[in-house]
N, C-alpha and C positions, 0 to 999 in steps of 0.2 A: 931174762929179767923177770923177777915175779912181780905180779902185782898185787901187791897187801891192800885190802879194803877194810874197814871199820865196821863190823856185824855187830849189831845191837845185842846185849847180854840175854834177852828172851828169846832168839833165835838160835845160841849156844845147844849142844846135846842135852849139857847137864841141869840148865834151866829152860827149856823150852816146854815143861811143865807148870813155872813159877813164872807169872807174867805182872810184872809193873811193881815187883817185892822185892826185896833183899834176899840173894844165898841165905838160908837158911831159916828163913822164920815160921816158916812150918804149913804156909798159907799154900797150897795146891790151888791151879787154876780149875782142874777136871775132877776134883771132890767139888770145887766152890759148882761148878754145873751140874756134877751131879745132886747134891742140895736143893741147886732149882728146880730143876728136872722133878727132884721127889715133892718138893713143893707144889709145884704148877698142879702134878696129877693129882694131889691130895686136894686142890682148891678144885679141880676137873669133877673129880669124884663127891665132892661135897654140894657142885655146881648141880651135875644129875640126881642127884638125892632130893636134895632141898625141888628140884622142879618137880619130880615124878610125885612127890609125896601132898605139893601144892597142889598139882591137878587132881588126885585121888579126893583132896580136902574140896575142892571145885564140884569134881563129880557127885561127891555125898550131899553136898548144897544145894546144887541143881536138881536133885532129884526129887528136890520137897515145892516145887515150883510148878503152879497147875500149868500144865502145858495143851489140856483141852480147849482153854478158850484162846487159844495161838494160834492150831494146827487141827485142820478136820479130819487127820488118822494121827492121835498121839502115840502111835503104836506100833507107826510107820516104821521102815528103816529109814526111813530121810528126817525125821524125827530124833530118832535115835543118833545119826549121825551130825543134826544140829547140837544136840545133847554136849555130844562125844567135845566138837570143837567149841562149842561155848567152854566146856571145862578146860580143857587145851587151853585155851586162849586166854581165859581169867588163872588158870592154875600157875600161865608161863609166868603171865606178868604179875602175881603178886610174888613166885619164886622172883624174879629179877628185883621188885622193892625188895625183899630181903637181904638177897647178897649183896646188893649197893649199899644198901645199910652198914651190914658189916664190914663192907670194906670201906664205908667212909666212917665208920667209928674207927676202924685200926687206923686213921690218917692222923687221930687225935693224940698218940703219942707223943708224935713230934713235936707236938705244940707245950706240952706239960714234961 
């Protein structure tokens, strides 16, 4: 005796690339991730850009700031390397206002 079970039509050969769609409508599950996939690293790469370029505009700032009357070797290397992470750290976080921004502006479509 055989026993015949009920397999869900996503689990099939011929659609176990077309998941939660109709035979035939054109919709691939592994285009629809590869999409995200090139999404994600496009917002990844946008994400590094936007910081590295924040801390550079940090660094150029920092530099016009008397740091003699802070530090009794402004000339130091630990000087230098408060420099470095003041910029770091003001550069990261006004990169992160930015992309929060933009991704809460993109939330505004929904609404309009």
């Amino acid at each position: 005796m055989h026993n015949k079970t009920a397999v869900p039509g996503w689990l099939h050969t011929q659609s176990a690339r077309t998941i939660g769609v109709q035979k035939g409508s054109g919709f691939s599950f592994m285009e629809y991730m590869d999409q995200v996939n090139a999404s994600l690293g496009m917002k990844g790469v946008l994400n590094i850009v936007l910081v590295l370029v924040f801390i550079g505009f940090s660094w150029w700032a920092v530099q016009e700031l008397k740091w003699e009357s802070l530090f009794k070797r402004p000339k130091s290397p630990q000087a230098k390397l408060l420099q470095i992470l003041i910029s770091v750290a003001l550069g990261y976080q006004i990169a992160r206002f930015v992309i929060d921004y933009l991704a809460w502006s993109t939330w505004f479509s929904g609404i309009f």
